[in-house]
N, C-alpha and C positions, 0 to 999 in steps of 0.2 A: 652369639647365642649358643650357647649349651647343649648337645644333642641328647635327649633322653628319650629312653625306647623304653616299652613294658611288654610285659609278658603277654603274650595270646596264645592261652589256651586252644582255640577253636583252629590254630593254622591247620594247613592240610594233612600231615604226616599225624601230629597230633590227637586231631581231629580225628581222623580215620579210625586211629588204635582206640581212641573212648569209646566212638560209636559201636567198634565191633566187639570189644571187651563186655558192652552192655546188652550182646546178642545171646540169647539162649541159645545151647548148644548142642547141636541135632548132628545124624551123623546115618547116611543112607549106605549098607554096604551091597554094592551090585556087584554079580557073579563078572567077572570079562573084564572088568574095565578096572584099571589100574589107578592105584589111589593119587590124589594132585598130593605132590609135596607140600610139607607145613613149615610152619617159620620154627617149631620146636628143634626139628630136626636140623634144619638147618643151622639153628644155636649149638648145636653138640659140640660143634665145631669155631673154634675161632674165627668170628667176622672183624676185618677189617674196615673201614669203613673212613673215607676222604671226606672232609668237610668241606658241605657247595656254599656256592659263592653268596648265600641267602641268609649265611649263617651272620650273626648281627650282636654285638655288647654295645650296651648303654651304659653308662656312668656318669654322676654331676663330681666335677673335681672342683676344689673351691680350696683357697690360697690361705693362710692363715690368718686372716682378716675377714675370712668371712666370701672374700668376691670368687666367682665362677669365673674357673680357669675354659674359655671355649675352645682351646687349642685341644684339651686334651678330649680327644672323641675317637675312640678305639675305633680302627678297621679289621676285618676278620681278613686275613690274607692268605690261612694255610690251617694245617693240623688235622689230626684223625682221632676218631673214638675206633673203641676195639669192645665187643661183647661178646658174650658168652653164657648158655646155661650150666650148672651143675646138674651130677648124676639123682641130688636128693632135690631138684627144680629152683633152685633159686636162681635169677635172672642177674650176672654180673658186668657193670659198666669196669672192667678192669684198669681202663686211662682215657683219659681225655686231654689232649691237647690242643689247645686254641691259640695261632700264633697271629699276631697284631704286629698292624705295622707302625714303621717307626713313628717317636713323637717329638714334634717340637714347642718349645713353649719360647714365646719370645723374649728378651731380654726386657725386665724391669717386673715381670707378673710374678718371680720367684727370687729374684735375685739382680743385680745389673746387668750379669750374660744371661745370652740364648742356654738353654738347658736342653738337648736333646737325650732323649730313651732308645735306645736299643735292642734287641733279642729281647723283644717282651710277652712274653706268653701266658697265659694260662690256662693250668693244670689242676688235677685230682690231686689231691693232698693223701686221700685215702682211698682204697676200693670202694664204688658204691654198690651193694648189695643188697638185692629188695624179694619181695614175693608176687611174679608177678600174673596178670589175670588176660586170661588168653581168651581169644571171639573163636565162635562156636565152628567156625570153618578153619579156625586153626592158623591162619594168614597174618593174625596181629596180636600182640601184645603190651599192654599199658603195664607201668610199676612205677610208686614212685620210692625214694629213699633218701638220707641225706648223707652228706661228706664235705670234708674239707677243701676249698679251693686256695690255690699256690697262685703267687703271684713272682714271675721272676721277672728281672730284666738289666738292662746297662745301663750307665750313662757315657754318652761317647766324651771322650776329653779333646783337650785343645788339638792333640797332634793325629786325634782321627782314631785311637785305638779304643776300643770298649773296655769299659771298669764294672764289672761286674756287682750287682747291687744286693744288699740284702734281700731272702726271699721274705716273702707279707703271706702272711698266713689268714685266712676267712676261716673261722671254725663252724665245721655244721651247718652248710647249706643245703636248703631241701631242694629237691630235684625231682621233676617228673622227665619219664622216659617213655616214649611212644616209637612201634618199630610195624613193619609192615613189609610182607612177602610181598611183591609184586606179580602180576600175570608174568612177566617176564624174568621170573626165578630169582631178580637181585631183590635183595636186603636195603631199606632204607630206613631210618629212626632221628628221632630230635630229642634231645636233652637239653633241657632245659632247668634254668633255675633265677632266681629273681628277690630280692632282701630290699623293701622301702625304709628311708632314712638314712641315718648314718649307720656304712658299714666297715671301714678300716680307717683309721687316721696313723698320719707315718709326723711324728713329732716335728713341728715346728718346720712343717715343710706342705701339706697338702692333707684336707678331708678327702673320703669319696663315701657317694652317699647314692640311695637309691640305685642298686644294680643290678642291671639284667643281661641272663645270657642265657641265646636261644640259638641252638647249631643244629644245623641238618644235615644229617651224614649219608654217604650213598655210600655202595658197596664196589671194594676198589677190583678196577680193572686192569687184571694184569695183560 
């Protein structure tokens, strides 16, 4: 059976940044007492940020006949986003890297051999660049935008070495981004983005259709 996930708006990380983005925003200034830091200031600065383990793609891959390939079921295994504001506020996801692990498809669903994939990841194709809308304490930020995602990866050959594969390019997925200062100073956000139906076909070798990717990044500790 085929694993397909969907998008949920309402997850925790997510969730949080809408709720507080849709707060009026009030601002108490008391003599002595030193202001809490905010997530703007924080963005000034280049945040790194490791993708946890919670982070999740779904795809239906389906063979050129039409049947669903159930072998192919993306694992998130590694990868980081990196953000940033500008000095005129615009909110930048500068990269995103989502790295999967290996895949195999059994011999006879593609071809007579087993077909194994490789280094397969995916990436930003473009910067995504948005306007985004900040909760009244200053702690979170919602934005959404759209970009390109990259699809790379291998196919491993007979004697064990990786063959580097064409990249697949997705044009203009849209993307919501939710991010959130924590009582405890780190930086956490989910990017997210999700296309129902057919979204890339690779000629005379595999559809993939309904795609969803939802990553949740926490802020790296050195």
């Amino acid at each position: 059976m085929t694993t397909k996930h969907t998008l949920k708006a309402g997850s925790t990380i997510l969730g949080a940044a809408l709720l507080a983005a849709s707060t009026a925003a009030c601002a108490l200034d008391v003599e002595g007492v030193e202001a809490e830091p905010d997530l703007q200031a924080h963005l000034e600065t280049r945040q790194f940020l490791d993708l946890a383990p919670s982070s999740h793609v779904g795809v239906v891959a389906t063979n050129p006949g039409g049947e669903a390939l159930p072998y192919v079921e993306p694992e998130v295994v590694g990868g980081r986003a990196v953000l940033r504001t500008t000095p005129d506020g615009w909110l930048l996801v500068e990269d995103l890297e989502v790295q999967l692990a290996d895949v195999r498809i059994p011999p006879g669903e593609l071809g007579p051999d087993a077909v194994q994939l490789t280094d397969v990841w995916l990436r930003l194709g473009t910067q995504l660049d948005a306007s985004p809308f900040w909760s009244g304490d200053g702690r979170a930020a919602w934005a959404v935008g759209d970009a390109d995602l990259l699809l790379d990866w291998s196919l491993v050959l007979s004697n064990g070495d990786a063959w580097p594969l064409a990249t697949q390019k997705i044009d203009e997925m849209d993307f919501t981004v939710g991010i959130v200062l924590g009582d405890d100073g780190m930086v956490t956000a989910e990017v997210a983005t999700s296309r129902a139906g057919q979204v890339h076909q690779i000629a005379g070798l595999v559809t993939f259709s309904d795609l969803s990717v939802v990553v949740d990044a926490v802020e790296t500790i050195d």
